[in-house]
NUTI-492462 format. One record per residue (C-alpha): x, y, z; residue in one letter. Coordinates in steps of 0.2 Angstrom, whole numbers, padded with zeros to 4 digits, always signed. Layout:
// residues N
XYZa;...
//
This chain:
// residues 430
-0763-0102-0634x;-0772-0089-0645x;-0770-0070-0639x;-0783-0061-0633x;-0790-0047-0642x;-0785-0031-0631x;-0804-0026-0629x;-0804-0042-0621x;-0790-0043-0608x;-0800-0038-0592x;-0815-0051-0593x;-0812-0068-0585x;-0803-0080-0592x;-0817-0092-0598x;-0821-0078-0611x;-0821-0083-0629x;-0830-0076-0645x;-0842-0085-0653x;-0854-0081-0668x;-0865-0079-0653x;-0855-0064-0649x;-0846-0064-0631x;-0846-0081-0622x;-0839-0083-0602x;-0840-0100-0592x;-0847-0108-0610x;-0864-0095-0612x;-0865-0083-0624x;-0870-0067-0612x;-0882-0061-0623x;-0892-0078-0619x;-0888-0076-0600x;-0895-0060-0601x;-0912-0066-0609x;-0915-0078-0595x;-0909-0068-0580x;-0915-0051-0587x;-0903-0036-0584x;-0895-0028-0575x;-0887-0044-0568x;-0870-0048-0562x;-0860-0063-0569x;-0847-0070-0561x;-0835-0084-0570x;-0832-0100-0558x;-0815-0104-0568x;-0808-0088-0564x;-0812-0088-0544x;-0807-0106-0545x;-0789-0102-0553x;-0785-0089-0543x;-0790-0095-0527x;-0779-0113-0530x;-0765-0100-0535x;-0764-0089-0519x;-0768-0105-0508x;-0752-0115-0516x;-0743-0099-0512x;-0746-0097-0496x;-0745-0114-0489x;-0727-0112-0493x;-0727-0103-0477x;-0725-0109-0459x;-0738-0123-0454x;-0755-0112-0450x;-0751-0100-0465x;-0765-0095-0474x;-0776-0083-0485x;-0790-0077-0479x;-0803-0070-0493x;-0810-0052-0491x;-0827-0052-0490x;-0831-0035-0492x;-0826-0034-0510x;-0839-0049-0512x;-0849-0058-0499x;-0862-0068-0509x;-0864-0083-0504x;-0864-0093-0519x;-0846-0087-0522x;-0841-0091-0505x;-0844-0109-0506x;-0830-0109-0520x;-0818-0101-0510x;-0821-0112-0495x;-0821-0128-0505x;-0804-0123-0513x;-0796-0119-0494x;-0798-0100-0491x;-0801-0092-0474x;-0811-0079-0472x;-0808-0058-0469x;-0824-0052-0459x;-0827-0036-0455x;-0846-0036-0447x;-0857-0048-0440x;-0867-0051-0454x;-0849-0054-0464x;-0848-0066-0450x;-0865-0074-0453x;-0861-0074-0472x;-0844-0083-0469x;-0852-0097-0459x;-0867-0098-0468x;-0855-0104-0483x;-0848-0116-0474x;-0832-0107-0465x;-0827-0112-0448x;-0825-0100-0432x;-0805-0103-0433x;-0803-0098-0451x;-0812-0081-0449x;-0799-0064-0445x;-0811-0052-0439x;-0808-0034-0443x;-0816-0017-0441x;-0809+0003-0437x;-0825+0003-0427x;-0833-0013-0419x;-0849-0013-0412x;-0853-0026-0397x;-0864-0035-0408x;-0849-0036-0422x;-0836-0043-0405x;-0851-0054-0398x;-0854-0061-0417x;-0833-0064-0417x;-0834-0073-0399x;-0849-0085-0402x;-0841-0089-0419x;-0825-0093-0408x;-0816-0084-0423x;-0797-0089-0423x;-0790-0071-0424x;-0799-0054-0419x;-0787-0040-0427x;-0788-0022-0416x;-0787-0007-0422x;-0785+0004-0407x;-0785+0005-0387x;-0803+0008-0386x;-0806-0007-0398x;-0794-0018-0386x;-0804-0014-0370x;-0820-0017-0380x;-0815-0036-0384x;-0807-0039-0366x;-0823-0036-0356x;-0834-0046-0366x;-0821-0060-0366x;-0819-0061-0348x;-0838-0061-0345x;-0838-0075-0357x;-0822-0084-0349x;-0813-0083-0365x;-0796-0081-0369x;-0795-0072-0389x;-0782-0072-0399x;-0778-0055-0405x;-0766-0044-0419x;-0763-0024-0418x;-0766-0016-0434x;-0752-0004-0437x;-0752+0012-0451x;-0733+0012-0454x;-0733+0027-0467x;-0732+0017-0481x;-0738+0026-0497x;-0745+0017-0511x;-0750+0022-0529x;-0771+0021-0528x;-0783+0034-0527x;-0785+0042-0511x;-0801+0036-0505x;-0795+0017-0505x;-0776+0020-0496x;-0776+0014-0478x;-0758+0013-0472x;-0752+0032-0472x;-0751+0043-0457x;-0768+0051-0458x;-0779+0034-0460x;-0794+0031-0449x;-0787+0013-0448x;-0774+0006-0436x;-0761+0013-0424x;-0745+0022-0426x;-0731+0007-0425x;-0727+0014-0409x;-0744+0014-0402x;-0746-0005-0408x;-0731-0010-0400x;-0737-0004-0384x;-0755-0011-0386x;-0748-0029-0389x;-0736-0027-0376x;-0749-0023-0363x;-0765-0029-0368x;-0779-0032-0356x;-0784-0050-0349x;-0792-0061-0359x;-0783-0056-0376x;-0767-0066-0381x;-0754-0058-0392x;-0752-0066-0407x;-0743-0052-0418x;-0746-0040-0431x;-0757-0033-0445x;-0755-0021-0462x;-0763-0015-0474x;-0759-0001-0486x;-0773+0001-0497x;-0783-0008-0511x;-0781-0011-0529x;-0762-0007-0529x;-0754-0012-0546x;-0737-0010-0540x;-0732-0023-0529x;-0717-0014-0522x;-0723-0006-0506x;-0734-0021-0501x;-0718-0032-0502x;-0708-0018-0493x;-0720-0019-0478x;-0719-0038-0478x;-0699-0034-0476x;-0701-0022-0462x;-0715-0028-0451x;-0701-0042-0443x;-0686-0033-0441x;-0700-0020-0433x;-0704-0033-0422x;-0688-0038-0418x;-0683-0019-0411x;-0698-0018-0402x;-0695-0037-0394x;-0715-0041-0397x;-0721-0058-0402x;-0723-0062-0420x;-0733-0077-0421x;-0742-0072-0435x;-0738-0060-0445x;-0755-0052-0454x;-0750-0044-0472x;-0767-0038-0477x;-0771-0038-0498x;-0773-0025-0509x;-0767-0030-0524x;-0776-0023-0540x;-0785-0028-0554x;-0783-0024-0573x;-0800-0014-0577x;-0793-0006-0595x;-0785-0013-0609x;-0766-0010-0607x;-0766-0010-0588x;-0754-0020-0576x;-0764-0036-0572x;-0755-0044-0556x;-0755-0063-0556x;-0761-0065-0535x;-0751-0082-0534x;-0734-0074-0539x;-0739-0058-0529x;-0741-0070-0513x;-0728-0081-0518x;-0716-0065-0516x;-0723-0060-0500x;-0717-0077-0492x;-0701-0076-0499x;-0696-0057-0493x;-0703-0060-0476x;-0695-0078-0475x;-0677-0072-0480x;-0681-0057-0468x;-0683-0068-0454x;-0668-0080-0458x;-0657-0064-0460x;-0662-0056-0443x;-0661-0075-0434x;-0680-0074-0429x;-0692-0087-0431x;-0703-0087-0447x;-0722-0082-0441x;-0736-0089-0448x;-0741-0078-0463x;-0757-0074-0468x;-0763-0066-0485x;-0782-0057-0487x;-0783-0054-0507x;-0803-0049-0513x;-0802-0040-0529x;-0790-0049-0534x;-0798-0067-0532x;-0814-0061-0540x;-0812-0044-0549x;-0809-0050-0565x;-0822-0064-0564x;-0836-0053-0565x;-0847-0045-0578x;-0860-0035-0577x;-0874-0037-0590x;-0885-0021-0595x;-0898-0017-0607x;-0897-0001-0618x;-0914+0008-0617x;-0913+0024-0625x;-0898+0034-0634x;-0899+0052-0640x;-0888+0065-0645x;-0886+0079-0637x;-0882+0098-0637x;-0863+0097-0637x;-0865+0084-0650x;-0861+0070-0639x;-0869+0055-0641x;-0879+0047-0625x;-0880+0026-0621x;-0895+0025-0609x;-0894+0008-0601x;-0906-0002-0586x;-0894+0001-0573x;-0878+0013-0566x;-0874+0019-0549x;-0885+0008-0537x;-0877-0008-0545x;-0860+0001-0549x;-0853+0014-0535x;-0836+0015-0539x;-0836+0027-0554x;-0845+0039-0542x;-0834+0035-0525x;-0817+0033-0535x;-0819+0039-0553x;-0818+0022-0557x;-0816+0017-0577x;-0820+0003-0587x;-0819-0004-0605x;-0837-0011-0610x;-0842-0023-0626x;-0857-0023-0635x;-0862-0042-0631x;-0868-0047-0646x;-0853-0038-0658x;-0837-0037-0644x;-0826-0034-0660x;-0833-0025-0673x;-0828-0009-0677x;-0830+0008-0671x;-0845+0018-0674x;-0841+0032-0663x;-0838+0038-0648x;-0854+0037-0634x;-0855+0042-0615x;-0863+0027-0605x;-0876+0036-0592x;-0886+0026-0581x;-0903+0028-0574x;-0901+0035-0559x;-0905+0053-0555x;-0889+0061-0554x;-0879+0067-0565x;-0863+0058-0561x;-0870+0042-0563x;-0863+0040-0578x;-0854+0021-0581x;-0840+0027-0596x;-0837+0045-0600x;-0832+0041-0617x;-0829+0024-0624x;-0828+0018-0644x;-0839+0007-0649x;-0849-0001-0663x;-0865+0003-0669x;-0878+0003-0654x;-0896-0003-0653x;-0910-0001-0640x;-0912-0016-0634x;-0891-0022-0637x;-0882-0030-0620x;-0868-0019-0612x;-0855-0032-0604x;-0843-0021-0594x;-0828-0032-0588x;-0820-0031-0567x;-0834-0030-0561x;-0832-0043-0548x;-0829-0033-0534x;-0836-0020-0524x;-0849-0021-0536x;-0862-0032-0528x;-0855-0030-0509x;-0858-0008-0512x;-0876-0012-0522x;-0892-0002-0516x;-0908+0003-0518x;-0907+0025-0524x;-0924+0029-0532x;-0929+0010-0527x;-0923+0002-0539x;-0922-0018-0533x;-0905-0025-0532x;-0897-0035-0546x;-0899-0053-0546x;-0882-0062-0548x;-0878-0079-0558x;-0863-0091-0556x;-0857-0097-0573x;-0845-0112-0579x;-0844-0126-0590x;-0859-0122-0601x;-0872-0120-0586x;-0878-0104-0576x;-0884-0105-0559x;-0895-0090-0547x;-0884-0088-0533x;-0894-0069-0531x;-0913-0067-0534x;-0915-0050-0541x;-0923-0037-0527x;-0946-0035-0530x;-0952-0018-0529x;-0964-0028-0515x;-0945-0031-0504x;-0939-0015-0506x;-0954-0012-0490x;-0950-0026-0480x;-0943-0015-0467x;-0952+0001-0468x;-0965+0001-0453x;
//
């Protein structure tokens, strides 16, 4: 198999180079882009596909009932749902309309893991009238909460305590979730106490984790696996189900570690399997909730360059149809990405430019320096990763319509997101 050019590592794997310039799932982008207009988010079937076969294999290793359940916070459209259903995922929810969008793409209420740090009635009554399999709580109050509406309902829920066990993890600070001083879960003694006395109408099942999100060192996502059953074992709480959360990170540079999420999964199973032999406990059922790292690398977001002009300091400016109301994460996590020109992904270097978008503030700015070849108005910007927390952290600042969003593979692209009219950007306003 031919090497990929660095400049190349973080788009999905479908990519190629063509005299038509960049081609993913079979389509030169520059043509995706002509049909679809811009700015417009492409996602690569073969690489949701791949990945989601990879982690499903994994984890099926495990205990009969083990299972991933995708995160559909880092994407929720429904078009890439389907795919992850059709190849066996379960689903990560964390709201009712997550909820709706689960079933909506097929998803049954006992594959759905309902979390949140702060559910609404509306999110619990959603969980319950799904008959969701597994209803993860994240405090006393959340516990009391899910009880009373279960006993109005006569339902019995199956339930996992969401512990913080101090873990730290390399990622920026905004996205770690397992230290001390997060707003999600309970100290682990507080969890065991909750699951050994939880109100009527919720059952027990075990335990949940999660330290954070795009993680490329693996190490302290496998040390928690280790821990949670020995934990367990001191405490003497069931351990059913054993809930390991995801986290795992994506390669968004050239050069960057690039986690394989099938390996990753594969290596949980092991260390919690060998754990459990070791301390003569049964093996729990083990569940897995990977999001970026099913779709991060899948996507592409497709811009057009509108203006470019240099400036005072000398630096050169890439205006381009799009920035911070399709792209949050350089604002909410500074973070950074290696874009092509679509047309010319590999000719040489003209220069430095700064990439700003089009919103009105002066951070929205998509790369703060990048080298790339000779830029045109007009040109497509491809800017790989972009697969998740993209689309699900979209909105509408200076209404601007949302991005429309096409599924690509095999030489045919297909809506799965109409792009936002001015005319819908009112459809609430009264």
């Amino acid at each position: 198999m031919t090497q990929r050019p660095a400049a190349l590592l973080p788009f999905p794997d479908s990519t190629e180079v063509t005299t038509a310039g960049l081609v993913v799932g079979g389509l030169p982008l520059t043509q995706v882009a002509a049909e679809f207009q811009t700015p417009l988010y492409v996602y690569d079937e073969l690489s949701i596909r791949t990945r989601a076969q990879s982690v499903v294999s994994a984890v099926s290793a495990g205990p009969l009932g083990s299972r991933a359940a995708f995160a559909l916070k880092s994407l929720s459209t429904l078009g890439v749902l389907r795919l992850l259903q059709e190849e066996g995922m379960c689903a990560d929810c964390a709201s009712a309309g997550e909820i709706a969008a689960a079933l909506r793409a097929g998803f049954t209420g006992s594959q759905l893991v309902i979390h949140g740090n702060a559910k609404s009635e509306a999110d619990l009554l959603a969980a319950i009238a799904a008959d969701a399999g597994l209803v993860v709580l994240d405090g006393r109050d959340d516990a009391e909460r899910l009880a009373t509406l279960c006993n109005l309902s006569g339902r019995t829920q199956d339930v996992l305590v969401r512990i913080a066990p101090g873990i730290d993890v390399d990622t920026h600070r905004n996205i770690a979730t397992g230290h001390h001083g997060s707003k999600f879960g309970m100290t682990p003694a507080e969890g065991a106490e909750l699951l050994r006395n939880l109100p009527a109408g919720l059952r027990g099942r075990g335990l949940h984790v999660h330290l954070g999100s795009q993680i490329l060192d693996a190490t302290p996502l496998v040390a928690a696996a280790r821990w949670l059953p020995r934990f367990a074992k001191a405490e003497g709480i069931p351990l059913d189900v054993l809930d390991v959360g995801g986290g795992l990170g994506i390669a968004y540079l050239p050069g960057q570690a690039n986690p394989d999420p099938g390996v990753h999964t594969a290596s949980l199973v092991s260390a919690i399997t060998q754990v459990c032999e070791a301390e003569d406990i049964p093996v729990p059922q083990i569940i897995v909730e990977p999001g970026r790292s099913i779709v991060g690398t899948a996507g592409v977001t497709l811009y057009t360059v509108v203006g470019i002009k240099t400036v005072g300091d000398g630096s050169t400016w890439v205006a381009v149809d799009g920035g911070m109301g399709d792209n949050l994460r350089v604002g909410l996590y500074g973070g950074t990405y290696a874009p092509v020109v679509a047309a010319r992904p590999l000719d040489p270097s003209a220069g430095s430019v700064r990439i700003a978008g089009r919103h009105c503030e002066s951070t929205d700015v998509l790369v703060d320096g990048i080298e790339l070849p000779e830029i045109h108005v007009g040109d497509v910007i491809a800017v790989p990763a972009t697969g998740a927390y993209h689309q699900t952290m979209a909105n509408t600042y200076n209404l601007f319509g949302r991005p429309a969003a096409v599924l690509v593979g095999n030489g045919d692209a297909t809506l799965i997101t109409r792009r936002e009219s001015t005319d819908e950007l009112f459809l609430h306003d009264v």
